[in-house]
N, CA, C and O atoms as a Tripos MOL2 file, in Angstrom:
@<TRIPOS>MOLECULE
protein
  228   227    57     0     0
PROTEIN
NO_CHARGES

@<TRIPOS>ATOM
      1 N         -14.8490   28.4640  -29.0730 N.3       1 UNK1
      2 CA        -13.8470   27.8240  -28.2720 C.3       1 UNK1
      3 C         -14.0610   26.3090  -28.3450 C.2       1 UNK1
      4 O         -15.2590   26.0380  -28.4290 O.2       1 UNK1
      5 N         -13.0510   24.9780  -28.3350 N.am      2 UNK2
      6 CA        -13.0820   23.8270  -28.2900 C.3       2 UNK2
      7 C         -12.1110   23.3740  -27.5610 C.2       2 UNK2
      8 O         -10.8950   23.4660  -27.7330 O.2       2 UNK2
      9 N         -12.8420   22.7730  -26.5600 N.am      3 UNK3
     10 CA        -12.5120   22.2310  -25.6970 C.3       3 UNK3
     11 C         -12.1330   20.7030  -26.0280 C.2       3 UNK3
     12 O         -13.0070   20.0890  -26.6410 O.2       3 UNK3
     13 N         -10.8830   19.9550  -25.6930 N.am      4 UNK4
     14 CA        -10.9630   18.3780  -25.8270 C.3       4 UNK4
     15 C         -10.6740   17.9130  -24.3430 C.2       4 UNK4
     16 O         -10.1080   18.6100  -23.5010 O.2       4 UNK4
     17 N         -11.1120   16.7310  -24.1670 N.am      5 UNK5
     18 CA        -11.3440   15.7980  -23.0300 C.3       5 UNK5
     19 C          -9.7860   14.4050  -23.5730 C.2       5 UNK5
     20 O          -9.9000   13.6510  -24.5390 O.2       5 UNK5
     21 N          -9.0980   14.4280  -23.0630 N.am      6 UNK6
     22 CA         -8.4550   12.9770  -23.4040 C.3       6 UNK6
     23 C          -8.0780   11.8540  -22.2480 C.2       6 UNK6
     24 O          -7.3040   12.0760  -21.3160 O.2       6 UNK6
     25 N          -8.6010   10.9090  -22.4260 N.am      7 UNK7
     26 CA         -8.1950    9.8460  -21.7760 C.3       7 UNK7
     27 C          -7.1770    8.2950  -22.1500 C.2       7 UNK7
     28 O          -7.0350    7.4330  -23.0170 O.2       7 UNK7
     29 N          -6.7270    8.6610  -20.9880 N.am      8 UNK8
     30 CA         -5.4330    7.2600  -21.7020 C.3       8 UNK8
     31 C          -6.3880    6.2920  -22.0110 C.2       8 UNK8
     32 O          -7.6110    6.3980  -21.9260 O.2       8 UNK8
     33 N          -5.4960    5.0160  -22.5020 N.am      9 UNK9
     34 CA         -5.9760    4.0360  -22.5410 C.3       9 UNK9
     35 C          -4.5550    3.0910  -22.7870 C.2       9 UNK9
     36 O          -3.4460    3.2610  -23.2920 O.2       9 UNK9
     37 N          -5.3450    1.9360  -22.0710 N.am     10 UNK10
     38 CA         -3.9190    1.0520  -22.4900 C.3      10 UNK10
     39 C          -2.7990    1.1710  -21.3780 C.2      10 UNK10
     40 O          -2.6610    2.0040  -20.4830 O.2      10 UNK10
     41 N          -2.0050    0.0050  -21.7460 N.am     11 UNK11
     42 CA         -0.7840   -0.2840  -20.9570 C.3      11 UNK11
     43 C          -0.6740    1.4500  -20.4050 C.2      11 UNK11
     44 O          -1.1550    2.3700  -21.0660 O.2      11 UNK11
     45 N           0.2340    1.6910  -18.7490 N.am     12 UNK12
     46 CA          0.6510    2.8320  -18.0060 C.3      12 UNK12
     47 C           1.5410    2.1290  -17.3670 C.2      12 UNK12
     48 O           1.3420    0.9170  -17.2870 O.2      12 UNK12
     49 N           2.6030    2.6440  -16.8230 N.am     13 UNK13
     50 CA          3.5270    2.5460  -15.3520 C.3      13 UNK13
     51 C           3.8420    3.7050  -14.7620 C.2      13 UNK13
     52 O           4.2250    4.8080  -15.1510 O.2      13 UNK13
     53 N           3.5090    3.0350  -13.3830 N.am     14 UNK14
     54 CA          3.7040    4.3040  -12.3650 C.3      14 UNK14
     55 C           4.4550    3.2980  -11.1260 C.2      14 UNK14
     56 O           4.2380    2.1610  -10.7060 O.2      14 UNK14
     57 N           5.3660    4.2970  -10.8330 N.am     15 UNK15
     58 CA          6.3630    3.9760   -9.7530 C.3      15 UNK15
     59 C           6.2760    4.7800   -8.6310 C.2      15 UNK15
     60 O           5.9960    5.9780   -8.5820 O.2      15 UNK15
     61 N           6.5740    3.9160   -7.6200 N.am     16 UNK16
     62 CA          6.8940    4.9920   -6.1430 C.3      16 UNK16
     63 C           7.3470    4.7400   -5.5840 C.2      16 UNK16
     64 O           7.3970    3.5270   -5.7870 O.2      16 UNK16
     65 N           8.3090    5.0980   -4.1960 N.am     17 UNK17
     66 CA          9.3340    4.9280   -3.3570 C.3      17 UNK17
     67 C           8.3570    4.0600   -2.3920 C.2      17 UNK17
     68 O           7.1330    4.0860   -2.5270 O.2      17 UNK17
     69 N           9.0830    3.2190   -1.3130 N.am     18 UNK18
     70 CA          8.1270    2.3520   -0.6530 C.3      18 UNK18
     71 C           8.9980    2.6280    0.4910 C.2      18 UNK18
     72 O          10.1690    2.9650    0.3170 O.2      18 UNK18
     73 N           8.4310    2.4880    1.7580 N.am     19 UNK19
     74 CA          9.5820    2.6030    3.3970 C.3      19 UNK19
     75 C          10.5550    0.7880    3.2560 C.2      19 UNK19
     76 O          10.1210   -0.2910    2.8540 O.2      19 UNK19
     77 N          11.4610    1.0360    3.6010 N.am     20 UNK20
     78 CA         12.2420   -0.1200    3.8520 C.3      20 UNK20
     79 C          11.7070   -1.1030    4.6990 C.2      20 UNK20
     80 O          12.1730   -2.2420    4.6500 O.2      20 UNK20
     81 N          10.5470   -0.7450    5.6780 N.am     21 UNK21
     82 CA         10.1490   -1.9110    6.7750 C.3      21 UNK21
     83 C           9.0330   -2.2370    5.7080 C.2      21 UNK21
     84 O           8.2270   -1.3130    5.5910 O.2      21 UNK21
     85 N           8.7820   -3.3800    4.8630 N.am     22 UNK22
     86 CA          7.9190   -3.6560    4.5330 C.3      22 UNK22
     87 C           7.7970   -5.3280    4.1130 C.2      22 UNK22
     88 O           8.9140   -5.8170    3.9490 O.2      22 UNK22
     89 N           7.0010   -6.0080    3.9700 N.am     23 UNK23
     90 CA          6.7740   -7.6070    3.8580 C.3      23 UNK23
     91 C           6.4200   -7.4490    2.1120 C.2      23 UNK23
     92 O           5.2580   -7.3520    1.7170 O.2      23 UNK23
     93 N           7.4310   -7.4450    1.3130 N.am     24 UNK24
     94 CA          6.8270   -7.6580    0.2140 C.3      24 UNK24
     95 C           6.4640   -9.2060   -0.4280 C.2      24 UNK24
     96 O           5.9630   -9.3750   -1.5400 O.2      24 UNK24
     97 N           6.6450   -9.7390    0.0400 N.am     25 UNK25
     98 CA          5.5680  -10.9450   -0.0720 C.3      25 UNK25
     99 C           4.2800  -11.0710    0.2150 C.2      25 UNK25
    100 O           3.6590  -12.0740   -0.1360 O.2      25 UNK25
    101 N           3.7530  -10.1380    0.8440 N.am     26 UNK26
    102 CA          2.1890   -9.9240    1.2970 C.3      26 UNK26
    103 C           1.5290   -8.3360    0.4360 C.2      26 UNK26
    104 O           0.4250   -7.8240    0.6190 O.2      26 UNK26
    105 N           2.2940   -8.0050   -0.2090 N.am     27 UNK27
    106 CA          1.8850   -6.2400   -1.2480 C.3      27 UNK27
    107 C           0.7420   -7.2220   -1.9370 C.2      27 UNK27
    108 O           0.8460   -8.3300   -2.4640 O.2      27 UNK27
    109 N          -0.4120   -6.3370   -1.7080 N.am     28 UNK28
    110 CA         -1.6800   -6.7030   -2.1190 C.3      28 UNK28
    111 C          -2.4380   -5.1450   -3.5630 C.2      28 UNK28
    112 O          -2.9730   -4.1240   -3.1310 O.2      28 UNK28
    113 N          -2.2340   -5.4510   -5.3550 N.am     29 UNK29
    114 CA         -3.0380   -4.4760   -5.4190 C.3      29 UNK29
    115 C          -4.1560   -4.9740   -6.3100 C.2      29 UNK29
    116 O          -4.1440   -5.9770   -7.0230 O.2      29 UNK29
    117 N          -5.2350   -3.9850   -6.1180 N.am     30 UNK30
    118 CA         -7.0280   -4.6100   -6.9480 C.3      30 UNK30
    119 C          -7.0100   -3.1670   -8.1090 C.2      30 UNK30
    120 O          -6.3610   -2.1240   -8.1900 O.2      30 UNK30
    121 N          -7.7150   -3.5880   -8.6070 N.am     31 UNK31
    122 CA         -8.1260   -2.5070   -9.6390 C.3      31 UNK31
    123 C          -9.8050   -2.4430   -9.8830 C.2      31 UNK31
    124 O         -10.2420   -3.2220  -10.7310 O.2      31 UNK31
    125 N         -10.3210   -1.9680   -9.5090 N.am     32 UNK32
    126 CA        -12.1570   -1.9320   -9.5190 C.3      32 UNK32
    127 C         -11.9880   -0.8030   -9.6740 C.2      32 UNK32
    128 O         -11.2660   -0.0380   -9.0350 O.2      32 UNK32
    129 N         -13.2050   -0.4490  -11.2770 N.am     33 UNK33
    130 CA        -13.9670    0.6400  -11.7130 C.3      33 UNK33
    131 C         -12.7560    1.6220  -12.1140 C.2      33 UNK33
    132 O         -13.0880    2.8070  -12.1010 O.2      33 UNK33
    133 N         -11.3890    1.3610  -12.4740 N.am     34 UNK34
    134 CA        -10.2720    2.1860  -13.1210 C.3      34 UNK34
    135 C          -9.8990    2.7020  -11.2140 C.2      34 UNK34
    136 O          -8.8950    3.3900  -11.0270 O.2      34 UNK34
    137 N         -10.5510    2.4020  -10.2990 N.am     35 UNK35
    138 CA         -9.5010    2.8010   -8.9320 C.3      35 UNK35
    139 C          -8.2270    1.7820   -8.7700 C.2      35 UNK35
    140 O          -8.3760    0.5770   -8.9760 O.2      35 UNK35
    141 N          -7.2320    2.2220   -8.4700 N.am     36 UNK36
    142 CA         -6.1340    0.9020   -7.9200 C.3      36 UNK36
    143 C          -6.3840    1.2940   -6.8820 C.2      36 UNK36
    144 O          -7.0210    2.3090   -6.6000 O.2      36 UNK36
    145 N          -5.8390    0.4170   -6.0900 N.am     37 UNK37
    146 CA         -6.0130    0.1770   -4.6120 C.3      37 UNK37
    147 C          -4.6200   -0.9230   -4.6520 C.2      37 UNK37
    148 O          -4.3280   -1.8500   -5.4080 O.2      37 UNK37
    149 N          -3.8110   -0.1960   -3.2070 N.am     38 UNK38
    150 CA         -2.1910   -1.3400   -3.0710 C.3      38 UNK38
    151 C          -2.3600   -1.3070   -1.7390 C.2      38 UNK38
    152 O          -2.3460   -0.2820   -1.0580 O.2      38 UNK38
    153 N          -2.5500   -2.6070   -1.2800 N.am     39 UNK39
    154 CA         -2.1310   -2.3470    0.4840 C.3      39 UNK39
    155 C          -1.1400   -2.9720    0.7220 C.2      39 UNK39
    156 O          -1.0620   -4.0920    0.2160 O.2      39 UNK39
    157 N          -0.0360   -2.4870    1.5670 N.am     40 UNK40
    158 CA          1.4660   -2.5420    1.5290 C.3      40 UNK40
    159 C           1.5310   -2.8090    3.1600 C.2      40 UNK40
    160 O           1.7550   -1.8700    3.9240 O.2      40 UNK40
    161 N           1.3620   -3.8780    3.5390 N.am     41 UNK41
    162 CA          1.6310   -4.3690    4.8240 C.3      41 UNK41
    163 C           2.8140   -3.8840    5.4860 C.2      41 UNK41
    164 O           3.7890   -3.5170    4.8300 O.2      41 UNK41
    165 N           2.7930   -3.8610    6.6890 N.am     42 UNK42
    166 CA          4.4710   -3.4800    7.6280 C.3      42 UNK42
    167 C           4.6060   -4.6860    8.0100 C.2      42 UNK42
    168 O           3.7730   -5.5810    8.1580 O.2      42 UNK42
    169 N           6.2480   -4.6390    8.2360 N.am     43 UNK43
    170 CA          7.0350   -6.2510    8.2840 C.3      43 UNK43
    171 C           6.6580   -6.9540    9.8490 C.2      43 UNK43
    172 O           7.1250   -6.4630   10.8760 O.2      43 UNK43
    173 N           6.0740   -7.7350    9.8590 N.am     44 UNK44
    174 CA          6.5210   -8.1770   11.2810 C.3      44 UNK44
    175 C           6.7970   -7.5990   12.7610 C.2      44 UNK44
    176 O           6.2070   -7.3870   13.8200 O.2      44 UNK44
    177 N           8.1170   -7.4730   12.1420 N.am     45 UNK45
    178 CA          9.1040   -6.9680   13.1920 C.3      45 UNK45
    179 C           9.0600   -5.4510   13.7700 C.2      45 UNK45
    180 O           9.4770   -5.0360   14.8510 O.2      45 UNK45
    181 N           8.2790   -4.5980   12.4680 N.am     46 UNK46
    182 CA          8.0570   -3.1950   13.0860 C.3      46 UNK46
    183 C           6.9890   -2.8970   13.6760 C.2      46 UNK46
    184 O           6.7070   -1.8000   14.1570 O.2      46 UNK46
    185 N           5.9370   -4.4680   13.6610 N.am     47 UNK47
    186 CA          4.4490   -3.5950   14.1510 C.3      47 UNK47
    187 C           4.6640   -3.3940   15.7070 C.2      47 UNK47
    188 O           5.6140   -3.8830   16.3180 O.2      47 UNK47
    189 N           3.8070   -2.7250   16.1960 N.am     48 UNK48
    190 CA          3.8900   -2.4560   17.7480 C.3      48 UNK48
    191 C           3.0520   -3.8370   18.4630 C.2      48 UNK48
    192 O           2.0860   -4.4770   18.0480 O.2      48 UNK48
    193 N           3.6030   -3.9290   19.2910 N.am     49 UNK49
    194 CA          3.1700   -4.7490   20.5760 C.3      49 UNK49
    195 C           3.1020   -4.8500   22.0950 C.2      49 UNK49
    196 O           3.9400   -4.4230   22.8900 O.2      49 UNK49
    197 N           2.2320   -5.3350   22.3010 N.am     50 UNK50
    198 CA          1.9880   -5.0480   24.1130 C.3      50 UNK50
    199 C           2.7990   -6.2260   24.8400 C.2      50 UNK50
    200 O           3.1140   -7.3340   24.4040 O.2      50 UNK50
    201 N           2.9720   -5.7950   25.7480 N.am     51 UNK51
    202 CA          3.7550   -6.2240   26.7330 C.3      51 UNK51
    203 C           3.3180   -6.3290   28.1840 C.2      51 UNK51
    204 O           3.4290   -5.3770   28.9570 O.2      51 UNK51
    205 N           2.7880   -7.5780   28.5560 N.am     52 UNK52
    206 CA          2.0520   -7.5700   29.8660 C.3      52 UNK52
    207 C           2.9620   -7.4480   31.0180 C.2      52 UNK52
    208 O           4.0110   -8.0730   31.1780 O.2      52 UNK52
    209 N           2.4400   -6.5700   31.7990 N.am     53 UNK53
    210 CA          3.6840   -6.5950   33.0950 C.3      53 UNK53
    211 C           2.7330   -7.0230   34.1680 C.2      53 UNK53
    212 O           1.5700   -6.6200   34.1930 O.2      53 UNK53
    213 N           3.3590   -8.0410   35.2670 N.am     54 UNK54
    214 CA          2.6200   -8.4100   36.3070 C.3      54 UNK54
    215 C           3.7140   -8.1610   37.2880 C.2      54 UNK54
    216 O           4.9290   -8.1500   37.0930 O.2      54 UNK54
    217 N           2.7530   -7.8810   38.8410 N.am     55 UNK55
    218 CA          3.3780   -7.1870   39.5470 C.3      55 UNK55
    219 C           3.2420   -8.6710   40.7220 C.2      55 UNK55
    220 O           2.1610   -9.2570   40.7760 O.2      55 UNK55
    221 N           4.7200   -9.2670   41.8050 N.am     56 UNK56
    222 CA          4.7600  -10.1570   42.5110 C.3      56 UNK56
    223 C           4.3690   -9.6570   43.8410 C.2      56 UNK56
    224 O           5.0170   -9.9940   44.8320 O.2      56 UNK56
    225 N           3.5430   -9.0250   43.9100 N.am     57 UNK57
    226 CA          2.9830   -9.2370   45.0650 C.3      57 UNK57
    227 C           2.0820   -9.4860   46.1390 C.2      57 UNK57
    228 O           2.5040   -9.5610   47.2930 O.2      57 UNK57
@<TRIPOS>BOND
     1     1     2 1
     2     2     3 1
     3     3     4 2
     4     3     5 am
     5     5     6 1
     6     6     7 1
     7     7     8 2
     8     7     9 am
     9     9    10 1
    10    10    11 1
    11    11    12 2
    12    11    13 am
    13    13    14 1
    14    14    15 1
    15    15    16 2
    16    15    17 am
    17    17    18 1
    18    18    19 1
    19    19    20 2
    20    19    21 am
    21    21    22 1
    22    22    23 1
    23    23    24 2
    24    23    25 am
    25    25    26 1
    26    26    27 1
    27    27    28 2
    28    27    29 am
    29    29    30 1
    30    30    31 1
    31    31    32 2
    32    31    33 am
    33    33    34 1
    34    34    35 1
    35    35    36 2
    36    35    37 am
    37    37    38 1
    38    38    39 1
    39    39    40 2
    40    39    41 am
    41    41    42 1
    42    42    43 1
    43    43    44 2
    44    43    45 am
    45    45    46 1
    46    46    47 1
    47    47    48 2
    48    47    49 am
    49    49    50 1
    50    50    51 1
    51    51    52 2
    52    51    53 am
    53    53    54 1
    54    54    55 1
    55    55    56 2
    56    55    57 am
    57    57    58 1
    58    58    59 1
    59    59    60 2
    60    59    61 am
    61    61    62 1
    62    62    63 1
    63    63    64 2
    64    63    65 am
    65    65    66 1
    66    66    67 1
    67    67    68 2
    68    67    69 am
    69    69    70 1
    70    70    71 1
    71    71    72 2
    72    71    73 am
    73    73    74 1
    74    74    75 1
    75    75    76 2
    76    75    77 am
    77    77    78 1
    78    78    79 1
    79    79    80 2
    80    79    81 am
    81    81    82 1
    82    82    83 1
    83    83    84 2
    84    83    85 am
    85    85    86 1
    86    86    87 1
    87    87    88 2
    88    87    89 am
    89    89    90 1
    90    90    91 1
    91    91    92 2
    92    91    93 am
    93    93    94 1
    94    94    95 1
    95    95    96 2
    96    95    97 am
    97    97    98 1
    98    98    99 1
    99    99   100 2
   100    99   101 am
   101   101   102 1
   102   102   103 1
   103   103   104 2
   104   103   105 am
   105   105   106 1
   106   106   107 1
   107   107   108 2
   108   107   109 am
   109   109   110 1
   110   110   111 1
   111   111   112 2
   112   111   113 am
   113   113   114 1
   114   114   115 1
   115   115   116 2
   116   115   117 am
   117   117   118 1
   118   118   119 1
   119   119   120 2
   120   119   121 am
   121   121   122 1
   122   122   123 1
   123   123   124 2
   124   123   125 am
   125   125   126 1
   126   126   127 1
   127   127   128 2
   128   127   129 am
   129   129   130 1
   130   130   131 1
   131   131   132 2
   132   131   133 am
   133   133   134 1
   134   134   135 1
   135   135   136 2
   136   135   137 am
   137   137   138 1
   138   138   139 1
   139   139   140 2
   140   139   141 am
   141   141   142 1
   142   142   143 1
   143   143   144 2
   144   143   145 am
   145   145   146 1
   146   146   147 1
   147   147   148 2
   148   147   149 am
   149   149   150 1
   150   150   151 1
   151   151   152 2
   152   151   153 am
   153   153   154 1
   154   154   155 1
   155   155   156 2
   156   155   157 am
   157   157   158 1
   158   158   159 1
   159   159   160 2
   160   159   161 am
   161   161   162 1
   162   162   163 1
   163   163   164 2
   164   163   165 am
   165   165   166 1
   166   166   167 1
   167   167   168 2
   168   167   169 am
   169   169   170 1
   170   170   171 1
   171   171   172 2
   172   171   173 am
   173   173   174 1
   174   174   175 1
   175   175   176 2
   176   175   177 am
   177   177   178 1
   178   178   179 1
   179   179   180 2
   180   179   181 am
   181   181   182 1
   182   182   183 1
   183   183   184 2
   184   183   185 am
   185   185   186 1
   186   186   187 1
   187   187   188 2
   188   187   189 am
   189   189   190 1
   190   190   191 1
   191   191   192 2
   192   191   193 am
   193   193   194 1
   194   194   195 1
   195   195   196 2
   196   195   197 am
   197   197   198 1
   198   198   199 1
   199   199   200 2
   200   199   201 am
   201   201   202 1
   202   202   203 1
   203   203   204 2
   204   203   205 am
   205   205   206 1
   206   206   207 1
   207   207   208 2
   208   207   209 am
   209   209   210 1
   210   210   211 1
   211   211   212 2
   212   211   213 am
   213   213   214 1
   214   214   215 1
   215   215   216 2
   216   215   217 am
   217   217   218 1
   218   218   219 1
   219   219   220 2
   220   219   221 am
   221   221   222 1
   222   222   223 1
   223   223   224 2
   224   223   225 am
   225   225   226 1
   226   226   227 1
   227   227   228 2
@<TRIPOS>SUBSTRUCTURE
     1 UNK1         2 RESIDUE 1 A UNK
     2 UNK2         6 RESIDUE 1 A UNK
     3 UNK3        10 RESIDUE 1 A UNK
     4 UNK4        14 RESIDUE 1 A UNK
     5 UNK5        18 RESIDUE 1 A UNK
     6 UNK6        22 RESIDUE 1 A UNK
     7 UNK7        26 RESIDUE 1 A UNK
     8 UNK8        30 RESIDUE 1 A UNK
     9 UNK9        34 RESIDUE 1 A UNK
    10 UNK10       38 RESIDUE 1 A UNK
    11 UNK11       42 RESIDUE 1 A UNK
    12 UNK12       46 RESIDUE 1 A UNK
    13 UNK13       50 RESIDUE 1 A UNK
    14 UNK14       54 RESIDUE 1 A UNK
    15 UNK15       58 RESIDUE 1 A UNK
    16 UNK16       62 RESIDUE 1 A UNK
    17 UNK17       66 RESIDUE 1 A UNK
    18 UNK18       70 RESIDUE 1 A UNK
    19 UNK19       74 RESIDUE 1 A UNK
    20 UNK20       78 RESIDUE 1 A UNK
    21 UNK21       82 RESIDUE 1 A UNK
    22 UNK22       86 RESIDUE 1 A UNK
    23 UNK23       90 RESIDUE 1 A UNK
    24 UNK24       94 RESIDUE 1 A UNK
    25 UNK25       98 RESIDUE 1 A UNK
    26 UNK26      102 RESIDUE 1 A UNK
    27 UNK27      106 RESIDUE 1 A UNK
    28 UNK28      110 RESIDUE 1 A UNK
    29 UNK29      114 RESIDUE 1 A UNK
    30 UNK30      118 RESIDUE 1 A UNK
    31 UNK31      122 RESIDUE 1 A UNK
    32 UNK32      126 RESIDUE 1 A UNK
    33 UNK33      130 RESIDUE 1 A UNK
    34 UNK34      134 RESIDUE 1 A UNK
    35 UNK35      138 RESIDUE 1 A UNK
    36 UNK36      142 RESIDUE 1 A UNK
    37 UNK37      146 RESIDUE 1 A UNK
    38 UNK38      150 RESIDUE 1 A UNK
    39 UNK39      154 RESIDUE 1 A UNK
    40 UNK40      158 RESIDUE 1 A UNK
    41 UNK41      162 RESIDUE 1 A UNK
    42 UNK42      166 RESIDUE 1 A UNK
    43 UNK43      170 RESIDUE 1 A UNK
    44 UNK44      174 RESIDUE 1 A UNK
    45 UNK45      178 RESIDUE 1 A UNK
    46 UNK46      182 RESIDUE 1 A UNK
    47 UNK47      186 RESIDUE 1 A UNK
    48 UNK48      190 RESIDUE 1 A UNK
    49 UNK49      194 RESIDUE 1 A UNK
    50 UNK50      198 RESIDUE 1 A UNK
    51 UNK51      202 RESIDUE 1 A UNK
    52 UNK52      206 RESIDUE 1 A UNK
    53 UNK53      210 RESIDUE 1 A UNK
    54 UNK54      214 RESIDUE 1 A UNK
    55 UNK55      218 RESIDUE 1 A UNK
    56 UNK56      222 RESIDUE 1 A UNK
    57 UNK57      226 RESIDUE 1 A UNK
């Protein structure tokens, strides 16, 4: 029996759908040791936030 092993090499593209709330001016990706790594920030406007309530009395 013979078994082969193949590995790419060279130029690839890979695509993927992304959510609409996103800051693409801040899409961050690294490539170390053949891992990618993409960190895809949320916009602004969708992150959550607190809201202090004070009470008058």
């Amino acid at each position: 029996m013979l078994r082969r092993s193949t590995r790419r090499t060279g130029r690839f593209e890979y695509r993927a759908a992304l959510p609409g709330d996103i800051n693409p001016e801040n899409v961050e990706a690294t490539l170390d040791s053949g891992v990618l790594t993409v960190k895809v920030p949320k916009a602004e406007t969708t992150k959550p936030h607190r809201i202090e309530i004070t009470s008058e009395r």
